[in-house]
Every structure is written in structure tokens, then in C-alpha cells.
C-alpha positions in Angstrom: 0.0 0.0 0.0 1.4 3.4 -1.3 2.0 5.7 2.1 0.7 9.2 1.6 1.2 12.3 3.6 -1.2 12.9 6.2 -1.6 16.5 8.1 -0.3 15.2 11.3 2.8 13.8 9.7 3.8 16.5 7.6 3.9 18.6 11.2 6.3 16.4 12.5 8.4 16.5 9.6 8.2 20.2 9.8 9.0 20.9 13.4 11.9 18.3 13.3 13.8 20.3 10.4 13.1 23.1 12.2 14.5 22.2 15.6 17.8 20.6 12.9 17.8 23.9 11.9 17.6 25.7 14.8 20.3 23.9 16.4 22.8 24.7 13.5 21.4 28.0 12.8 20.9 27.8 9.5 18.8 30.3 8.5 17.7 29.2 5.1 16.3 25.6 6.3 14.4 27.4 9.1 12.7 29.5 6.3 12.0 26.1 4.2 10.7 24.3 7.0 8.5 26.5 9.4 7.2 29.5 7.0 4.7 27.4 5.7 3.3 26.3 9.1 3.4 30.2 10.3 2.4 31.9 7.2 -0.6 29.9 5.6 -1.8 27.7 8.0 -2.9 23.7 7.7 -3.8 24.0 4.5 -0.4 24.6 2.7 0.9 21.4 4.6 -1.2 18.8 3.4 0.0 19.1 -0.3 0.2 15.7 -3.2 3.4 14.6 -2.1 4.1 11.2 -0.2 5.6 11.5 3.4 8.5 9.7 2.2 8.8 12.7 -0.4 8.1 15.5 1.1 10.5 14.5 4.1 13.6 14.0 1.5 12.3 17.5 -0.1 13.0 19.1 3.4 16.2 17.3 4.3 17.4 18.1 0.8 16.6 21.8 1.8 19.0 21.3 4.7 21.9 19.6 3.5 21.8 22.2 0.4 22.1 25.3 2.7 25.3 24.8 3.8 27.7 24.6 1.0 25.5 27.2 -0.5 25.9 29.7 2.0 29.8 28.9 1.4 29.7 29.8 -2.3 30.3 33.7 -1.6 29.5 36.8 1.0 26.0 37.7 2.2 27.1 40.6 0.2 27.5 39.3 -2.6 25.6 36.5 -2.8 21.4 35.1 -2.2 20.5 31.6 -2.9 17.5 30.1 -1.7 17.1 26.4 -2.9 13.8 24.8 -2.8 13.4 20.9 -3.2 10.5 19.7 -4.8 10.2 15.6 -5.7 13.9 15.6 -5.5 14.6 18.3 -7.9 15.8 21.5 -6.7 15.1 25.3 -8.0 17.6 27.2 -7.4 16.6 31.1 -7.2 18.4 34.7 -6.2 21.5 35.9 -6.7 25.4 35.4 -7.1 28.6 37.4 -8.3 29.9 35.5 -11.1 28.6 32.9 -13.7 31.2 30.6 -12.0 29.2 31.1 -8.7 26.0 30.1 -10.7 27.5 27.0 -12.0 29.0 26.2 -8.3 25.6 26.3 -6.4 24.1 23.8 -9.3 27.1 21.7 -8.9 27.1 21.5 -5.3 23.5 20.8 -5.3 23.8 18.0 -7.7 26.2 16.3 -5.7 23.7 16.1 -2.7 22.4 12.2 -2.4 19.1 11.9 -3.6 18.7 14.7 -6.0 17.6 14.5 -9.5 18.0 17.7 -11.4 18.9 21.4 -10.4 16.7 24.2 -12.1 19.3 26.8 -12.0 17.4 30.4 -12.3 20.2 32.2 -10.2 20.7 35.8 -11.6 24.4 37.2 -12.2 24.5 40.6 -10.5 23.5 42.5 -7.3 21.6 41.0 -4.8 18.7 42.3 -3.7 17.6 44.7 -1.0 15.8 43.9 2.3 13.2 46.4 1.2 12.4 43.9 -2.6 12.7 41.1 -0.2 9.9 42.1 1.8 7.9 43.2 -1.6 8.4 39.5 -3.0 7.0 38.1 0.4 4.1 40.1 -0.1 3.5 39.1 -3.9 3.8 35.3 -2.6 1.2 35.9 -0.2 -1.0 37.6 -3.0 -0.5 35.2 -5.5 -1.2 32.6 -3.0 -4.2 34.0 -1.3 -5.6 34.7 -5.4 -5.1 30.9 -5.9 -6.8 29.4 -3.0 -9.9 32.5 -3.4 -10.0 30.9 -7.1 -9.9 27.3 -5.7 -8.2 25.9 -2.7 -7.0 23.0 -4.2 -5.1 24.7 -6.6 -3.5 27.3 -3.8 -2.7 24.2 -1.9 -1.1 22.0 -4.7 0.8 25.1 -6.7 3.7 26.1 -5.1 4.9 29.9 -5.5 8.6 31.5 -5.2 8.9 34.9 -6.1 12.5 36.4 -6.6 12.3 40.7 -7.4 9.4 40.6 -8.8 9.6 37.0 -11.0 7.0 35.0 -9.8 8.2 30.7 -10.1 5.7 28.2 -10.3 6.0 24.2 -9.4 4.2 21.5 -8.0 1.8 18.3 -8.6 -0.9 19.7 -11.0 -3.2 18.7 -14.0 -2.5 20.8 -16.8 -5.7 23.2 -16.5 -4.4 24.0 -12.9 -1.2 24.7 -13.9 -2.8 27.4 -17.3 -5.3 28.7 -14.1 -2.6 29.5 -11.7 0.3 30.7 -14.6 -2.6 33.1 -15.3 -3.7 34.2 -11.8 0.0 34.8 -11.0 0.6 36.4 -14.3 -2.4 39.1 -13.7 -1.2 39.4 -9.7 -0.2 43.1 -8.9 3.9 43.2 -8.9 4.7 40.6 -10.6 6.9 41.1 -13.7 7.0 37.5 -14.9 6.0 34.4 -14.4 8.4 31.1 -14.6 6.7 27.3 -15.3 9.7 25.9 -13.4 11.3 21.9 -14.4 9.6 21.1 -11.0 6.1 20.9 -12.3 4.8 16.9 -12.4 1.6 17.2 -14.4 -0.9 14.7 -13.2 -4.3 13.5 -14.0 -7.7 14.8 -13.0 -9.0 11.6 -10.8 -5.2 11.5 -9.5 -5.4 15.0 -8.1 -9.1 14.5 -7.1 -8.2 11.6 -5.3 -4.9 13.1 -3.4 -7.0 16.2 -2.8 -10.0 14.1 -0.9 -7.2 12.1 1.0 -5.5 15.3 2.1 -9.1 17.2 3.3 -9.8 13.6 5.3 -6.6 14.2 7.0 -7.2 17.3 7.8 -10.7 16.6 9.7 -8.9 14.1 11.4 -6.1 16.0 12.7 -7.9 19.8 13.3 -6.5 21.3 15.8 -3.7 18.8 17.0 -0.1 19.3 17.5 2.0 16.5 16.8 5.4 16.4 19.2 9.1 16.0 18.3 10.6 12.7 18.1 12.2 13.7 21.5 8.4 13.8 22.9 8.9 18.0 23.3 6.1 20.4 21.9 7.3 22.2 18.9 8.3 25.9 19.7 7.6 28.8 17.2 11.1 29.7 15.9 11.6 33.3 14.8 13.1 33.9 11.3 15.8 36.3 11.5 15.1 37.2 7.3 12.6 37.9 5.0 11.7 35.1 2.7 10.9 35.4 -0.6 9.8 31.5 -0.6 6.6 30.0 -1.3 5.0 27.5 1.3 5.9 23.6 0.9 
């Protein structure tokens, strides 16, 4: 029998990377694991993946962020990798096209992944103040396609790097045209990206993952599922702006 991701699961999954993170402060991780859980609420967690994916998405996050943060200065250099069905978009912003090609290799070399979607940019990195701007696009691109159809705001992921808006996920092809267009016609964004991390999938497929995921969901309402230690989760504080989308 095929093991898919329940609610309850997924929060364990999440609060574990975060406490990894925590404990090595990597700031980067923190953002992939927890802004979801803070920002969007239950719905963004119960997504199409399996448990056994969506936990190798998230430790692929983590063992990415280190060897990326080594590639060059906070000064010169922003890369935020997200890991989606073991294929990795790689978004912001480096120094040199050697840079570029050193976060995709690095990334590569990580056990487990796939394929690197390299959409780094060669040239200044951006400012706290576009950072903030792209949070606020996510969230309005996001909010747009769960007010369209909450399946669809729950299964499309959204990245958004100054002002470039990335799309990915498990979707049917008419999601995928909905969503490119309600991003596309969002306020602030410049352009929109159909990333290499986009699985189309049929109709009854996504029906059925959908009515799995809203079962969970009953099920575990208002629950909080404990560490592996048996400790509550604690609400970590993220020292930066993201300009990630919600796993």
C-alpha cells in the first residue's frame, strides 16, 4: 500500500527540520521548514506529495544550505534552494557565472537529487526592502489561488524572486494554465516562470490526493504533533525575510 502524507505527519516532519535547523542556525532551512506552518496555516501542509517525499524535499533543503551559504559573501551572494520531488530550483542571486555554476554543482552532488533548475541571476543582490515586496506578492499570489480554488492554492507552489514569480508543483495541466494566469495578472509581478519542478498529473489523481489530504485534515484539526524527543514544537523566529513560497 502506497504511504501518503497525512496532516499530522507532515507537522512532525516540519518541526523536526526546524528544531535541525535551529540547532545549526541555519537560517535558510528554518525558512523552508516553518514559513509554511506560520504563514498559511494547515492548508499549505497537506500538499500531493508522499511522506516519504516531502521528508527528502525538506532534508534536501537542509543539506543544500550549507555549501550554499559557502559559495560567496551575504554581500554578494542570495540563494535560496527549494526541493520539490527531489529536484531542486535554485533562485536569487550570485557574483559571477562561476558562482552560478558552483551552487548547481554542489547541489547535484547532494544524495538523492535529481535535477537542479538553475534560475540564479548574475548581479547584485537584492535589498531587504524587494525582499519584503516579493513576500508580499507570494502571499498575494497565493491568497488569489486558494480564493480561485483551494485546491489549486494548496497543490501550486509559489517562489517569487524581485518581482519574477516561479511556479511548481503536482498539478493537472488546466491548474497549472489557471494558476500561470492568476500569478501572471497578480499586482507586482513582472514574470511568471513554469519551473522543471512541475509533475503534471491527471484529474481523478489530483481529485483523489485532494479528498485524501481534506480527510486528513478533519482528522487531525487542531492537534499538534510532538518532536521525536516527545517536546512540543516551539515557534522559531526567522531572522530574514523570505521570498519562498509554502511547501
Amino acid at each position: 500500500m502506497k504511504l501518503r502524507t497525512t496532516l499530522s505527519a507532515k507537522r512532525t516532519i516540519v518541526s523536526a527540520i526546524a528544531a535541525i535547523c535551529l540547532t545549526t542556525q541555519l537560517t535558510a532551512c528554518i525558512e523552508t521548514a516553518i514559513v509554511g506552518a506560520v504563514a498559511a496555516g494547515a492548508i499549505v501542509l497537506s500538499d500531493r506529495r508522499s511522506v516519504a517525499v516531502y521528508s527528502k524535499d525538506a532534508w534536501i533543503d537542509v543539506q543544500a544550505a550549507t555549501p550554499l551559504n559557502e559559495i560567496g559573501p551575504t554581500s554578494t551572494t542570495h540563494i535560496i534552494a527549494n526541493a520539490f520531488n527531489s529536484r531542486v530550483l535554485l533562485t536569487g542571486e550570485v557574483a559571477s557565472e562561476t558562482d552560478k555554476q558552483k551552487a548547481a554543482e554542489v547541489v547535484k552532488a547532494i544524495s538523492g537529487v535529481k535535477g537542479v533548475d538553475n534560475q540564479l541571476v548574475v548581479g547584485p543582490i537584492t535589498s531587504l526592502e524587494v525582499r519584503n515586496n516579493d513576500s508580499f506578492i507570494t502571499s498575494k499570489v497565493k491568497s488569489r489561488l486558494i480564493g480561485d480554488h483551494p485546491e489549486l492554492g494548496n497543490a501550486m507552489k509559489v517562489i517569487t524572486e524581485n518581482g519574477v514569480v516561479f511556479v511548481l508543483g503536482m498539478l493537472t495541466q488546466s491548474e497549472l494554465e489557471r494558476g500561470i494566469e492568476i500569478a501572471r495578472t497578480t499586482s507586482g509581478v513582472k514574470r511568471v516562470v513554469k519551473t522543471s519542478l512541475i509533475t503534471i498529473i491527471q484529474e481523478p489523481q489530483a481529485k483523489a490526493l485532494d479528498q485524501e489530504a481534506k480527510d486528513d485534515a478533519s482528522k487531525t484539526q487542531g492537534t499538534v504533533t510532538p518532536l521525536p524527543d516527545g517536546s512540543q514544537p516551539q515557534t522559531a523566529p526567522v531572522t530574514q525575510p523570505t521570498t519562498q513560497g509554502v511547501n
